[in-house]
C-alpha positions as a Markdown table, in Angstrom:
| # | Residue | x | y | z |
|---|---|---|---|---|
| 1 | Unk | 101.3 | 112.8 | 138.1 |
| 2 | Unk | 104.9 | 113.0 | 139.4 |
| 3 | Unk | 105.7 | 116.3 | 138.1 |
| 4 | Unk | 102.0 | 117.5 | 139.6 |
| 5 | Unk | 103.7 | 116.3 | 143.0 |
| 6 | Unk | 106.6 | 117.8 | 142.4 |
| 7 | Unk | 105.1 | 121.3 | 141.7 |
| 8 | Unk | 102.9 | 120.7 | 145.0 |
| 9 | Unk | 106.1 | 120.2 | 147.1 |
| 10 | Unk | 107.7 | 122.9 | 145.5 |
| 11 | Unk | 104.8 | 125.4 | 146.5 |
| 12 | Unk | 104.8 | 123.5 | 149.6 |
| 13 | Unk | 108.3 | 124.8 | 150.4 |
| 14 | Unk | 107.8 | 128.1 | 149.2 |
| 15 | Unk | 104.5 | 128.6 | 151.4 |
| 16 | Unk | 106.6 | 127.7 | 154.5 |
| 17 | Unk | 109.7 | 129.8 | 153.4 |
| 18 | Unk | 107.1 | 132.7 | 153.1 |
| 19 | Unk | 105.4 | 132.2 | 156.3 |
| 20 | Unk | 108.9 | 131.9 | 157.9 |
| 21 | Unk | 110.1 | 135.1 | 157.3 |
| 22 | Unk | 108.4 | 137.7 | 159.1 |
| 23 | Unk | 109.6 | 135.7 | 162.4 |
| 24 | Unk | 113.2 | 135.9 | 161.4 |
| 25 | Unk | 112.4 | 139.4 | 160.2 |
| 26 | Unk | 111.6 | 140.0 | 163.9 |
| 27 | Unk | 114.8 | 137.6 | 164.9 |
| 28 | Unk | 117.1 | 140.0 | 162.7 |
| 29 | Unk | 115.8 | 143.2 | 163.5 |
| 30 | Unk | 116.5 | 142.7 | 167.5 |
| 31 | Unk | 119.6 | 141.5 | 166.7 |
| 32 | Unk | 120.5 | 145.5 | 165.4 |
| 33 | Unk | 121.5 | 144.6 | 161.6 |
| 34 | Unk | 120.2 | 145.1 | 158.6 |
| 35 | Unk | 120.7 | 141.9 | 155.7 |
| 36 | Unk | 120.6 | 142.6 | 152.5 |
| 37 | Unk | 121.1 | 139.0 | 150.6 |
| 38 | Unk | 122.4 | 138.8 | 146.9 |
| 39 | Unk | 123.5 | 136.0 | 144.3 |
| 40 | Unk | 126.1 | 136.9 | 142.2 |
| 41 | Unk | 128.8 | 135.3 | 139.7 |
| 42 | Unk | 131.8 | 136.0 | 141.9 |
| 43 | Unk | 133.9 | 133.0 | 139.9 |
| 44 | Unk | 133.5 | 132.2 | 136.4 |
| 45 | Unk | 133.5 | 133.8 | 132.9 |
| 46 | Unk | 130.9 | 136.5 | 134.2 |
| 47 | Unk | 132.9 | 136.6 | 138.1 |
| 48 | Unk | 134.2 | 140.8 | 137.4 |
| 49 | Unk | 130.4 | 141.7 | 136.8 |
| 50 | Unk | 129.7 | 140.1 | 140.5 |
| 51 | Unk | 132.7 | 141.4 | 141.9 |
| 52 | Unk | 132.3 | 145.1 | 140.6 |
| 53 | Unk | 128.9 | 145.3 | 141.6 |
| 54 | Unk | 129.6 | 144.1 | 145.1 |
| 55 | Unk | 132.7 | 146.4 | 145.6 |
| 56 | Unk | 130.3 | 149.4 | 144.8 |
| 57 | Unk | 127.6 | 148.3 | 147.0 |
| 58 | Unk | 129.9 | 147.6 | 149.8 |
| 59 | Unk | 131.6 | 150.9 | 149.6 |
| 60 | Unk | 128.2 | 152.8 | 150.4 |
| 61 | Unk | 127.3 | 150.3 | 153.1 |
| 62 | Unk | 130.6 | 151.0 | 154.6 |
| 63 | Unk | 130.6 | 154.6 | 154.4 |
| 64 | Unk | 127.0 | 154.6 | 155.9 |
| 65 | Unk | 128.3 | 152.1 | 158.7 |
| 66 | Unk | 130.7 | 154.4 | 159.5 |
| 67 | Unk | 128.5 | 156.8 | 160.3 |
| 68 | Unk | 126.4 | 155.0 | 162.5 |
| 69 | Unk | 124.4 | 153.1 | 159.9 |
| 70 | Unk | 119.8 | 153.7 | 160.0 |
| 71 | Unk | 119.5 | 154.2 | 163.9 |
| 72 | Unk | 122.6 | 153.1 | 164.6 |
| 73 | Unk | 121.9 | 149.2 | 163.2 |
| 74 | Unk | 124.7 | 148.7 | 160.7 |
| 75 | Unk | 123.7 | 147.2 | 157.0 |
| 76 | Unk | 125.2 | 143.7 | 155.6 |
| 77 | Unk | 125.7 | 143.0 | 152.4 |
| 78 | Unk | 125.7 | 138.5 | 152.7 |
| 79 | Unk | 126.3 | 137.9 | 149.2 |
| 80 | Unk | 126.8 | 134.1 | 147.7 |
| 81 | Unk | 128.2 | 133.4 | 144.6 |
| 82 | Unk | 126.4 | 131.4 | 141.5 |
| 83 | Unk | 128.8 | 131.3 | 138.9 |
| 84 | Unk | 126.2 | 133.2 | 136.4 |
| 85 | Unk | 124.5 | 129.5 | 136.7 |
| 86 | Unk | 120.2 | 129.5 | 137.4 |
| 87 | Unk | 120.1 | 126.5 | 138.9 |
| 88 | Unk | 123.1 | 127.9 | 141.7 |
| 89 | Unk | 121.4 | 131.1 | 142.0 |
| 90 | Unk | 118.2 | 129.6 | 142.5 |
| 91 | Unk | 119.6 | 127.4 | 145.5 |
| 92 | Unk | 121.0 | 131.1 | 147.2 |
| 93 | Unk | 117.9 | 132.4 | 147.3 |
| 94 | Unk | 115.9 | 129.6 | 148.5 |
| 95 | Unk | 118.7 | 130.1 | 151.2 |
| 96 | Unk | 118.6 | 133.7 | 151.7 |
| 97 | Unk | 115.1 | 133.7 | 151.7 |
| 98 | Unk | 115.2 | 131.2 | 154.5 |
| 99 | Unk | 117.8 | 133.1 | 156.6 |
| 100 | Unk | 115.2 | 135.6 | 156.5 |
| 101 | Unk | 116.9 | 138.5 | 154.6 |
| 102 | Unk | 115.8 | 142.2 | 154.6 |
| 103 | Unk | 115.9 | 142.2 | 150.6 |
| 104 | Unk | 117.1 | 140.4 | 148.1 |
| 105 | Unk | 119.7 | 142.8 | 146.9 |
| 106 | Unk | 122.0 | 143.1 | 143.6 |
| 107 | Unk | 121.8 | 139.8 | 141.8 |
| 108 | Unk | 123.7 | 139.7 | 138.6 |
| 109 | Unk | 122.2 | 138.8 | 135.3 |
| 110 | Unk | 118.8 | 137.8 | 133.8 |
| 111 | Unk | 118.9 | 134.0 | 133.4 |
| 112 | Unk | 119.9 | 134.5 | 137.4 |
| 113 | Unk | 117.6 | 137.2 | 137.9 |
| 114 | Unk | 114.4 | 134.7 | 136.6 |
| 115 | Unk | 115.1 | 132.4 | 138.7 |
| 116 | Unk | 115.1 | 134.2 | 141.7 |
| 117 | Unk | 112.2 | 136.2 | 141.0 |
| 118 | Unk | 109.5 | 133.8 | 141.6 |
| 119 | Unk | 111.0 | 132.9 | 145.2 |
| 120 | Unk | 111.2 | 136.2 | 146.4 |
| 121 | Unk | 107.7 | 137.0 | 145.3 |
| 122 | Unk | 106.3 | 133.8 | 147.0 |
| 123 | Unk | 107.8 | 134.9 | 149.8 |
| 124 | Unk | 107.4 | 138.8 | 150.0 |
| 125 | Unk | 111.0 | 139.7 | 150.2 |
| 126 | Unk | 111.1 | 142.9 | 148.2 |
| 127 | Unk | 114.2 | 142.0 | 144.9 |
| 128 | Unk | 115.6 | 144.7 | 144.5 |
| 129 | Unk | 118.5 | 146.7 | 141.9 |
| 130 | Unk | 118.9 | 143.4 | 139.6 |
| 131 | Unk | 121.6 | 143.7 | 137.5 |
| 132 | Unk | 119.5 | 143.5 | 134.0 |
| 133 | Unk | 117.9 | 145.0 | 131.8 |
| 134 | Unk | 115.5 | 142.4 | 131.0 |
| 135 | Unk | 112.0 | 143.0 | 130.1 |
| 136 | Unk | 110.7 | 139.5 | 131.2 |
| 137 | Unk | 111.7 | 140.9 | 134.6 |
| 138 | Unk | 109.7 | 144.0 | 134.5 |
| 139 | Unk | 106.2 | 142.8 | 132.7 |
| 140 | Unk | 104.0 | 141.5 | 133.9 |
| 141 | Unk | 104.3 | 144.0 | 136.6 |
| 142 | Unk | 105.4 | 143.1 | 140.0 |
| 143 | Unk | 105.4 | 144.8 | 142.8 |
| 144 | Unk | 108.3 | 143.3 | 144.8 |
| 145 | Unk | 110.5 | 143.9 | 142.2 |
| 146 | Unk | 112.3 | 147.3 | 141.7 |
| 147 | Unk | 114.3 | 148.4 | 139.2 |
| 148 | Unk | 117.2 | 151.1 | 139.6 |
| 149 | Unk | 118.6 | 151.0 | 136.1 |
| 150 | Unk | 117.0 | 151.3 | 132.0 |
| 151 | Unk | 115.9 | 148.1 | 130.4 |
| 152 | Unk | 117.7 | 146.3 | 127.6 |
| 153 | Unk | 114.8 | 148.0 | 125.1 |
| 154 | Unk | 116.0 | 151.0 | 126.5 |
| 155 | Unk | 119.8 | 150.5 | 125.6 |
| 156 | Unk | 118.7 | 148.9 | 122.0 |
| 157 | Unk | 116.8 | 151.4 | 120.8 |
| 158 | Unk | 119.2 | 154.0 | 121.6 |
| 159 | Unk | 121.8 | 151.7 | 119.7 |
| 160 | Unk | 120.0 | 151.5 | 116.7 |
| 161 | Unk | 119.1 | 155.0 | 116.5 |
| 162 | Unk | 122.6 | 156.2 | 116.4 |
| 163 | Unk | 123.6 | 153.8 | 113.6 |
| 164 | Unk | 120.6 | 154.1 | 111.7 |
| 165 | Unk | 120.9 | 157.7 | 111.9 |
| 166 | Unk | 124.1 | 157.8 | 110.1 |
| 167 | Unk | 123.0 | 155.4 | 107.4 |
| 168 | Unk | 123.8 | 151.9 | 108.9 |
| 169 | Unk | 121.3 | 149.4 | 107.9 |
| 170 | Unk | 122.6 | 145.9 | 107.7 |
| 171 | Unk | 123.1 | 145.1 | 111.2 |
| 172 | Unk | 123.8 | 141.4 | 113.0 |
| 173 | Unk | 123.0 | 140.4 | 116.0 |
| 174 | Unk | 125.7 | 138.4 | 118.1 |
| 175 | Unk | 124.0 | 136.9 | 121.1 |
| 176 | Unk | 124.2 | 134.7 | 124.5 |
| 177 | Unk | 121.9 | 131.3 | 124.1 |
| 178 | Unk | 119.4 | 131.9 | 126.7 |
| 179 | Unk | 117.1 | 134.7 | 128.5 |
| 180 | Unk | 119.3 | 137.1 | 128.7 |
| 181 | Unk | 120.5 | 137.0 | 124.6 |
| 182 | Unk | 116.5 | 136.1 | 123.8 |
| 183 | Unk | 116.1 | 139.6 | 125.9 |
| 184 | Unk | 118.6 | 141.8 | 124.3 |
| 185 | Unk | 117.8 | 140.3 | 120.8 |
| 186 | Unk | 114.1 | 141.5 | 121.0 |
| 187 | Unk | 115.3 | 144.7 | 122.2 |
| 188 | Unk | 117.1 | 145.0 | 118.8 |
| 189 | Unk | 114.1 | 143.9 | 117.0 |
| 190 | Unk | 111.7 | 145.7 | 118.2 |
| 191 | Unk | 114.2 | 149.0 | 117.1 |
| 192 | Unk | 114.5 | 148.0 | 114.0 |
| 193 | Unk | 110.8 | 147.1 | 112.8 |
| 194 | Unk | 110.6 | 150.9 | 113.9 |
| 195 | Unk | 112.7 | 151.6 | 110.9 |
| 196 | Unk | 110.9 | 148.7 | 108.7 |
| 197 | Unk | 114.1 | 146.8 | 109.2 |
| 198 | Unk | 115.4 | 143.4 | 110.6 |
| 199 | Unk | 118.7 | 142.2 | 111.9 |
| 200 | Unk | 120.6 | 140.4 | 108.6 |
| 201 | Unk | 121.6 | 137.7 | 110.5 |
| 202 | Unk | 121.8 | 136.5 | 114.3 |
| 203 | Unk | 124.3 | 133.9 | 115.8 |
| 204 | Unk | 124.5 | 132.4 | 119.5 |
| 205 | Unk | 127.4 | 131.6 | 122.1 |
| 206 | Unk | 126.3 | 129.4 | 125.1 |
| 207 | Unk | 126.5 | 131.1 | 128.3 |
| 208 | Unk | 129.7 | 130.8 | 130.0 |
| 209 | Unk | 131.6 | 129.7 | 126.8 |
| 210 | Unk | 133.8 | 131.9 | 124.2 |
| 211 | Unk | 133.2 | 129.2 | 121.4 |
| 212 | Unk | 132.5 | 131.7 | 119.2 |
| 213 | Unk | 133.7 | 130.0 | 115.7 |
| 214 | Unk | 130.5 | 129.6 | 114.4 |
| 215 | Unk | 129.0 | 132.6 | 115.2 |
| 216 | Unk | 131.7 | 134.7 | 113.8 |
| 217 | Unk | 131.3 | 132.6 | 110.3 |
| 218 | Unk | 127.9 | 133.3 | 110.2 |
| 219 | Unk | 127.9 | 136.6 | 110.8 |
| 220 | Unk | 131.0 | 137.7 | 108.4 |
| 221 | Unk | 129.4 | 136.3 | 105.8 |
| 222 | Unk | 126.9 | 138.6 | 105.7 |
| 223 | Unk | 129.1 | 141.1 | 105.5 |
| 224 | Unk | 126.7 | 143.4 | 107.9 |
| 225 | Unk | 127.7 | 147.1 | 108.8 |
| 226 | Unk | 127.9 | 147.1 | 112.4 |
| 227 | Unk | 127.2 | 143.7 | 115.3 |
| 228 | Unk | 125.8 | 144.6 | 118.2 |
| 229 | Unk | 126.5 | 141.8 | 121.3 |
| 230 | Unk | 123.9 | 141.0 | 123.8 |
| 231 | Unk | 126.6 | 138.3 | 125.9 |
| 232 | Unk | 129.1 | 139.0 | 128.3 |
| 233 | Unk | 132.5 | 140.1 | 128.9 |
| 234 | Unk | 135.0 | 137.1 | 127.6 |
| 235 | Unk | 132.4 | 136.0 | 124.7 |
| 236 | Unk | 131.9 | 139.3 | 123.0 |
| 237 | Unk | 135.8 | 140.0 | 123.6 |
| 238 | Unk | 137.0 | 136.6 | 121.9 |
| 239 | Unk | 134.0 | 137.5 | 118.9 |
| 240 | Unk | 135.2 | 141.1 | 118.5 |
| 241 | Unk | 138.8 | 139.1 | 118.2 |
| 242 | Unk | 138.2 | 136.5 | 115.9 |
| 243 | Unk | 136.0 | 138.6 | 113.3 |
| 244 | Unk | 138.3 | 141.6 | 112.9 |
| 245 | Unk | 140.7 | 138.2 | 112.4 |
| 246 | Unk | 138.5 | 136.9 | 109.4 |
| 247 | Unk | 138.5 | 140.2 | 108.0 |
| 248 | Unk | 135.4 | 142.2 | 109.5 |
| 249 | Unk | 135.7 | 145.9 | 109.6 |
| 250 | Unk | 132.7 | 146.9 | 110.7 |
| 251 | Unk | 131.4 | 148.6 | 114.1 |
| 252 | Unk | 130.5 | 147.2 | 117.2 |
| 253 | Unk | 128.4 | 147.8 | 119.8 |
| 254 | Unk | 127.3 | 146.4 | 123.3 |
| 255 | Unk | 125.3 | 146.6 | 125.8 |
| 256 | Unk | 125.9 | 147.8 | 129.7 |
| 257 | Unk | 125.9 | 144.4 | 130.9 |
| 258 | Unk | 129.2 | 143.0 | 129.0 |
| 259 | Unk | 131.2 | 145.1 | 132.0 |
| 260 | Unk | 132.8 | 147.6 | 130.4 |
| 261 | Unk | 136.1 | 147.3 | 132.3 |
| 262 | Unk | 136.5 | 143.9 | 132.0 |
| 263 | Unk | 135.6 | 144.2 | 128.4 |
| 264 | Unk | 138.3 | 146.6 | 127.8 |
| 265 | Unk | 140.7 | 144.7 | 130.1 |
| 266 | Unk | 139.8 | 141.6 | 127.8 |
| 267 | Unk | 140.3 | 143.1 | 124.7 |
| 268 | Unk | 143.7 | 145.4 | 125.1 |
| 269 | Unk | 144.3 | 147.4 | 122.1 |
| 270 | Unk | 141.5 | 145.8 | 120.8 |
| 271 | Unk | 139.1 | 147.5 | 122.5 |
| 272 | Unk | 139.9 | 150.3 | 120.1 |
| 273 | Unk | 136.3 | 151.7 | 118.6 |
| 274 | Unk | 134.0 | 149.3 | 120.5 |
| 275 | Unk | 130.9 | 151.2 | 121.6 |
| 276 | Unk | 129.2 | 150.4 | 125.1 |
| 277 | Unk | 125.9 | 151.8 | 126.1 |
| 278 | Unk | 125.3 | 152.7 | 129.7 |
| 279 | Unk | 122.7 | 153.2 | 132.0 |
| 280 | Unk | 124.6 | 155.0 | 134.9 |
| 281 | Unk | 126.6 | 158.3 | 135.1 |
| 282 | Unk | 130.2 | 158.7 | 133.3 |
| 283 | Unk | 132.0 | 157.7 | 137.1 |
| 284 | Unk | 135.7 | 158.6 | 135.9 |
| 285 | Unk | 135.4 | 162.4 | 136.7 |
| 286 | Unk | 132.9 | 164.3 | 139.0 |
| 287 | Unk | 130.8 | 165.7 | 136.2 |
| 288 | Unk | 127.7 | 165.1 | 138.1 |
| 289 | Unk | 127.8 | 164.7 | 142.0 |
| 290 | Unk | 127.1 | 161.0 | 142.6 |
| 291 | Unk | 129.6 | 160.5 | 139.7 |
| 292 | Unk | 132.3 | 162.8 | 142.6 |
| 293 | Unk | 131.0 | 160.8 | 145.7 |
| 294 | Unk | 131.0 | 158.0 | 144.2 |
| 295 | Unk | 134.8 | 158.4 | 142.8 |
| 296 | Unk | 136.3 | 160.1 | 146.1 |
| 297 | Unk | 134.5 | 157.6 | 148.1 |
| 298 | Unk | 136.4 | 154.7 | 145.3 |
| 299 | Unk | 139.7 | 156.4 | 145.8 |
| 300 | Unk | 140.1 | 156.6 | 149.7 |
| 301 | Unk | 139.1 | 152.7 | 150.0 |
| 302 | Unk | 141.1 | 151.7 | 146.7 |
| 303 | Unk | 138.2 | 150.3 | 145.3 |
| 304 | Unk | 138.3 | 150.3 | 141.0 |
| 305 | Unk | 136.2 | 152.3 | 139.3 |
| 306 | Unk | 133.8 | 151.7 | 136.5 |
| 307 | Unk | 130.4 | 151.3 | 135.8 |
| 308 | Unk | 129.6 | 148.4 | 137.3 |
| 309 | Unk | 130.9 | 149.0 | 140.5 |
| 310 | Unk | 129.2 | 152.6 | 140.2 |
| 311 | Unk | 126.1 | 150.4 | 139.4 |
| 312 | Unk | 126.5 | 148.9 | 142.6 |
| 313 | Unk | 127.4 | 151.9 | 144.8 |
| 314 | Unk | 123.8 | 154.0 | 143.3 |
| 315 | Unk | 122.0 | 150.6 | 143.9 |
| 316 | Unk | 123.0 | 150.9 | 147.6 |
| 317 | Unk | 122.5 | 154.5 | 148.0 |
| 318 | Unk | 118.7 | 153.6 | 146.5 |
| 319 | Unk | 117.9 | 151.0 | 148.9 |
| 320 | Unk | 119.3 | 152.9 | 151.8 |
| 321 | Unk | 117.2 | 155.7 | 151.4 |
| 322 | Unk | 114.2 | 153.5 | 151.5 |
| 323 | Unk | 115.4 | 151.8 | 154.5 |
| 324 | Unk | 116.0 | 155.3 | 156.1 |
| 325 | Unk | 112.7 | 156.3 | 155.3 |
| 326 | Unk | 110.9 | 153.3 | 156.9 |
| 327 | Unk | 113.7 | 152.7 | 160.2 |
| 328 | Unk | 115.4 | 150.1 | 158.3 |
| 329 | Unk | 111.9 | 147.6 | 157.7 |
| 330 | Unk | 111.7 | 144.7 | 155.2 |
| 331 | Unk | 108.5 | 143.6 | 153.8 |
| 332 | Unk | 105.6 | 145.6 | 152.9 |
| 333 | Unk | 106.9 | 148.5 | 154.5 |
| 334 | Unk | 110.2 | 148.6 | 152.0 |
| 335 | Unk | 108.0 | 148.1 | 148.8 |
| 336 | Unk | 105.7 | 151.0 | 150.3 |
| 337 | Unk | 109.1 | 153.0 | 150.7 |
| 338 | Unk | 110.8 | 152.2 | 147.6 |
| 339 | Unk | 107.5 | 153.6 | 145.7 |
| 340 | Unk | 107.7 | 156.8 | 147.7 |
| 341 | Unk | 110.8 | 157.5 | 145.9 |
| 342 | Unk | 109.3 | 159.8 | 143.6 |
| 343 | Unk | 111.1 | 161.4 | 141.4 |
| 344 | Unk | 114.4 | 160.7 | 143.8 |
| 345 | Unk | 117.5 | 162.9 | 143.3 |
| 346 | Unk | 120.8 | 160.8 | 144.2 |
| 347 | Unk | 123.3 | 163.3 | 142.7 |
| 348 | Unk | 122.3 | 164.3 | 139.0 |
| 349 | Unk | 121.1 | 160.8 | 138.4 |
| 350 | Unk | 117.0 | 160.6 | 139.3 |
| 351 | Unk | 115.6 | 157.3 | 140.3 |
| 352 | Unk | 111.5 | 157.5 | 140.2 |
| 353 | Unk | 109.2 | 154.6 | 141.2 |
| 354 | Unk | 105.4 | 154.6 | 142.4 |
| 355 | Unk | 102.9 | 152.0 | 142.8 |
| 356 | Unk | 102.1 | 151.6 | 139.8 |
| 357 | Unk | 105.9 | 152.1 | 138.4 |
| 358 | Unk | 108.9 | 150.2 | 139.5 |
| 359 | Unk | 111.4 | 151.0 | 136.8 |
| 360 | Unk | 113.4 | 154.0 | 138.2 |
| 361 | Unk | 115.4 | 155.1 | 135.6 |
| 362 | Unk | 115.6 | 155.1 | 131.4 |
| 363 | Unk | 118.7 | 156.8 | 131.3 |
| 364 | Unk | 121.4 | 155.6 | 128.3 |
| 365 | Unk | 124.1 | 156.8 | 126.6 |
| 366 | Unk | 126.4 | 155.9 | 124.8 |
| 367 | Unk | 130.6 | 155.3 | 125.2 |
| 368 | Unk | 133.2 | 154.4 | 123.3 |
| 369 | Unk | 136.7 | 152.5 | 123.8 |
| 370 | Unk | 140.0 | 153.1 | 122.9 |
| 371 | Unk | 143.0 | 151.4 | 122.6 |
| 372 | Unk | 144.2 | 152.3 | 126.0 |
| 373 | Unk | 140.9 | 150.9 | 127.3 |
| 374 | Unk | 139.6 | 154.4 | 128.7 |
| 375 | Unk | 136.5 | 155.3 | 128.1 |
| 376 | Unk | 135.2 | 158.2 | 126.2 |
| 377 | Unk | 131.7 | 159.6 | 125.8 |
């Protein structure tokens, strides 16, 4: 009975959020500026993935301010940081949301990312460019949530392709303790059943923590071929570490999400031979041109470049189309304007949603580190 109340004044609160916002909508949008809101770890084990992102973003925004923002109302990135914690993020967007936000814009992670979700669809802010790949956030379809870069299934698949194509069968799985590990490990699954295969072993690290003893024990023993790491940054750098350490001389691989420049930065010479997959274009030379906007944009503000802040910076170009589109509107008029991005051309990199579709990209490839941490395709 208590918890039934509980849940009743939860719904409670989000009914009145939801009916609250279109009035602060109409506060915000005399007032000439355009919010997008966003929860992001900006300290803690995960804070370079926040911080990246959020550079990128900002860049655009600035460079579009500069230029006299969507009829001439300038757009605000209000960002809040979560520590890569649910229960933190979940607080910001009950506050965003209550601020009356544009968008929720650019939250970082998929244990973050779920618990955000159900807010901003009780409310009908649109949530858009989360930094995941999970698939728990893209079925069951929903249509305030919009998707700018390839899912986790995505990044697997095209991971275990390239190993199983040159032989490589007895793979492990090291991977973060919650939704976002659960997310990246069926992701590897799934690619392997393909091949009539399973991962030889598996082995956890709690979120936020590089206690990784016990994972790397597990997973030398089984003396597998190649480890691919569904965590982030400072866990799959301290694993990578201590197994080479107890003698592993296999190959391994990650996903986008680790950050690949704090990885390398992590790791030093370590770095050597560690394969990342992305899901945005190479950004360290203008071989496409969103990769050279994006990197003379990064140069004349001294903002670093790497993925993730290149994540960040084609996540803002996104949302600003769709706001150009509509006058700068929030609401049912940005979903509406986000799906009529069919088939979107940003610069070599094509982002295409619809109303039935809001998953705008499945591009991956794949990149390897060297000892110098630079990145090579």
């Amino acid at each position: 009975m208590l918890q039934r109340r509980h849940a009743l004044r939860r719904l409670g609160t989000l009914a009145a959020a939801a009916l609250a916002v279109p009035t602060l909508r109409a506060q915000e949008a005399r007032g000439g500026r355009i919010v997008l809101g966003q929860s992001a770890a900006l300290t803690g084990a995960a804070a370079q993935l926040g911080l990246q992102f959020q550079a990128g973003a900002r860049l655009y925004f600035a460079r579009l301010n500069g230029r006299g923002g969507i009829n001439g109302r300038a757009v605000e990135l209000r960002s809040l940081d979560d520590g890569y914690e649910p229960d933190r993020c979940e607080r910001n967007t009950r506050q965003l949301v209550e601020e009356g936000v544009t968008a929720l814009f650019g939250f970082i992670g998929t244990p973050t990312s779920l618990a955000a979700l159900p807010l901003a669809t009780a409310a009908r802010v649109p949530f858009i460019a989360p930094f995941t790949g999970a698939q728990a956030l893209r079925e069951p379809f929903n249509r305030y949530a919009f998707h700018v870069r390839a899912s986790y299934f995505d990044e697997t698949a095209r991971i275990v392709n390239q190993l199983t194509s040159v032989g490589m069968k007895n793979i492990a799985v090291f991977h973060q303790n919650d939704s976002y590990g659960q997310a990246g490990l069926a992701g590897v699954v799934r690619a392997l059943e393909v091949q009539r295969s399973r991962p030889v072993v598996t082995a956890t690290v709690e979120r936020n923590s590089v206690d990784v003893a016990a994972a790397v024990k597990a997973i030398v023993a089984a003396r597998p071929e190649a480890v691919v790491q569904i965590s982030a940054y400072k866990s799959c750098a301290a694993f990578v570490r201590e197994a080479r350490k107890a003698g592993f001389a296999g190959q391994f691989y990650n996903v986008s999400f680790v950050g690949t420049a704090a990885l390398a930065a992590e790791l030093g010479a370590d770095a050597r031979g560690v394969v990342v997959s992305q899901v945005m274009p190479y950004p360290f030379s203008a071989t496409t041109p969103i990769a050279g906007e994006f990197l003379a944009a990064a140069q004349a503000a001294n903002v670093d470049v790497n993925y993730s802040s290149m994540e960040g910076f084609v996540a803002a170009k996104t949302v600003v189309e769709a706001l150009r589109r509509n006058g700068g509107a929030g609401g049912e008029a940005l979903v509406a304007s986000m799906e009529g991005l069919r088939d979107f051309n940003l610069g070599g990199f094509y982002i295409d949603f619809s109303p039935t579709k809001h998953t705008g990209s499945n591009f991956v490839e794949l990149t390897i580190l060297g000892a110098d941490g630079k990145v090579r395709r």
